[in-house]
N, C-alpha and C positions, 0 to 999 in steps of 0.2 A: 511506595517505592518498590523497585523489582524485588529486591532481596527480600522486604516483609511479606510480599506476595506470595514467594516458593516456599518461606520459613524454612524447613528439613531439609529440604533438597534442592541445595544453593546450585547443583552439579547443571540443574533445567537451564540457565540462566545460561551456558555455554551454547543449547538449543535455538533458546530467544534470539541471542546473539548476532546467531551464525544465520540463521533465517531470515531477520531483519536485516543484515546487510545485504546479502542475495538478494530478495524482494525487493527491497528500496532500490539497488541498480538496476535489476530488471524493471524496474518502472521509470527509472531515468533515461536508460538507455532505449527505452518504448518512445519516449519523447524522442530521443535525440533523430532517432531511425526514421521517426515520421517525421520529423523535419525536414530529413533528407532527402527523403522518398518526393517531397511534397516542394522540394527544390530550394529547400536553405542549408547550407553547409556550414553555417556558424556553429551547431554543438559537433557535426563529426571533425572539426579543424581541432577545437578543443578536446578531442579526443575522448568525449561521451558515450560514444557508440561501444558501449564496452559493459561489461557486469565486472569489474573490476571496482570492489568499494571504495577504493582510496580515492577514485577519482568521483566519487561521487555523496561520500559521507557527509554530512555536514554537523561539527561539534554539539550544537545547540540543540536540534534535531534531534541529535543523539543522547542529548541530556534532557529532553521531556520525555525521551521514549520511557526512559528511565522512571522518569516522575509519573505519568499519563499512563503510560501502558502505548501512548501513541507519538510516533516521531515523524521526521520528514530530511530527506537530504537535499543537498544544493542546486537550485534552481538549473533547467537546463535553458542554455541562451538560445533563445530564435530572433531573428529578422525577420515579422511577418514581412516588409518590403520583397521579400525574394518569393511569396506564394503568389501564383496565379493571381484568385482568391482571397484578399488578407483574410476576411473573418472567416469565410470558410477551414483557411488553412490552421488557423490559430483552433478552433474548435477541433479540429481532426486529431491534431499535435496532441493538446490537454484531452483527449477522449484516449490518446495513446496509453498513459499512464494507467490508470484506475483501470481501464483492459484489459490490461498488460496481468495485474493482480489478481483478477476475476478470472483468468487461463489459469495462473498458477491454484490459486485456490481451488480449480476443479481437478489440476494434476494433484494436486495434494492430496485431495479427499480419496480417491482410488487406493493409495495403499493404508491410508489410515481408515478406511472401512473396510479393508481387506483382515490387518490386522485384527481390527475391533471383533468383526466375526470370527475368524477362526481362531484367535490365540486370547481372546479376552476371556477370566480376568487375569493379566499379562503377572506373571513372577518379579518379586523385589531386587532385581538382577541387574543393574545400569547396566551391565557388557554384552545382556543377551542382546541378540539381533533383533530380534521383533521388538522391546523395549525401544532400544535406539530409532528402527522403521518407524514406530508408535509414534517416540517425540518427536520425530522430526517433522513427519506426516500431520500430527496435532498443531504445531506450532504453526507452520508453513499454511496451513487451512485455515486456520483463525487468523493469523497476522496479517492476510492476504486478502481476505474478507475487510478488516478492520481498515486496511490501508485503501484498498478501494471506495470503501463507505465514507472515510476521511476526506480523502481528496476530491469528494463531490460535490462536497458542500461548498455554498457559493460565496466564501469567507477569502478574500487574500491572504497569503500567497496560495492560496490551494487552488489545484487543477478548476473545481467547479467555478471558482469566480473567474476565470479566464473565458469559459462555456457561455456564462453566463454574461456577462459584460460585452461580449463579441457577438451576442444578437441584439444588444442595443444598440439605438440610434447614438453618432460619436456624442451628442450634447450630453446626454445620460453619460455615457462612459467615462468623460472625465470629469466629472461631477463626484461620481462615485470612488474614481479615482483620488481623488481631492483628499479623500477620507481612509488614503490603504490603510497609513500607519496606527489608526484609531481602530480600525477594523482589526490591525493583526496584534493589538495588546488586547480585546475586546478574545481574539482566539486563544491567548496566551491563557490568560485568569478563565477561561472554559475548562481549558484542559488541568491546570495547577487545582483548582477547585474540585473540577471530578463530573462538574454538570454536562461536558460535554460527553465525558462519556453515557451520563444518565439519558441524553438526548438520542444517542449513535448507536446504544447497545440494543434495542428492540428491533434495529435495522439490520445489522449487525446478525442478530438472531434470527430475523426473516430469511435473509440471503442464505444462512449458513443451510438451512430447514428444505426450503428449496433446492440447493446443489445435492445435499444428501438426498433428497426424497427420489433423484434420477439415478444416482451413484448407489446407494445401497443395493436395489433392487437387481440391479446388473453383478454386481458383484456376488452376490448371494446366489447366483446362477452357476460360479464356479468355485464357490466355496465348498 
């Protein structure tokens, strides 16, 4: 659970918070946009197109974030009927997401290896500024990582089984379909268990290793 994770310093959890709602809309609203863009107005009529989390939280989501360490908010609607393109357009949409997280994860890592180098090891201070830079910058960099790596995987509802289900032949697709709702308790008991993260976190760890290893180097140039 979040709370046993922070143990002392329950104050992070206001971090977690506020970064996982930002995040989770920015990658809703990445869908919605590509939808748009790609000639379906069903998420911008519902009013998707926005980083506003209300309109895009979703309670349950928001209680494995709790449990997992990983969440998800509410489905954004498309009409492939309105793409070009169906499969094409549907793959473009679900690539929107996790993209979406992979920009902010590289905006993140900038001031929190800005921090790290010049002010680490940072004083026991919540109100100093670089503190605050530090959490938000950490949290925002890992979350964003975590949620892109999430959403790739080829598991319903996640972005990746949309990617992947939309370069099969339609016999395959709903065959596979046949089986969402088995598939989405199958991800549920992954994540409650803990094995999905034992699966996601070496990846998780690649990605992070990689952003940093272009991001330090630049930074430390005007450190």
């Amino acid at each position: 659970m979040l709370l046993q994770q922070f143990g002392d310093n329950p104050e992070l959890i206001i971090y977690w918070f506020m970064v996982f709602a930002f995040s989770i809309s920015v990658h809703e609203s990445a869908h919605a946009y590509a939808a748009y863009l790609l000639g379906d107005p069903t998420a911008k009529e519902q009013g998707r197109i926005t980083i506003d989390p209300l309109k895009h939280l979703d309670l349950f989501g928001t209680l494995m974030m709790l449990i997992s360490f990983i969440g998800w908010a509410k489905p954004v609607p498309i009409n492939p009927s309105n793409f070009k393109n169906k499969k094409a357009g549907t793959i473009l949409v679900s690539l929107a997401g996790p993209l979406s997280n992979l920009i902010l994860a590289v905006l993140f890592a900038v001031p929190f290896a800005y921090v790290t180098l010049k002010y680490y090891p940072l004083e026991n201070n919540p109100l100093n500024p670089a503190v605050i830079v530090y959490n938000f910058a950490l949290y925002g960099f890992v979350m964003n990582i975590s949620l892109a790596v999430f959403n790739f995987l080829p598991l319903p509802p996640l972005d990746g089984s949309k990617i992947f289900t939309a370069v099969l032949p339609s016999k395959y697709y709903f065959k596979i379909m046949q089986y969402h709702n088995v598939t989405f308790i199958i991800l549920i008991l992954l994540l409650y268990t803990g094995w999905l993260n034992k699966i996601i976190t070496p990846v998780i760890g690649g990605v992070q290793s990689a952003i940093l290893s272009v991001i330090v180097p630049i930074i430390k140039l005007i450190v």
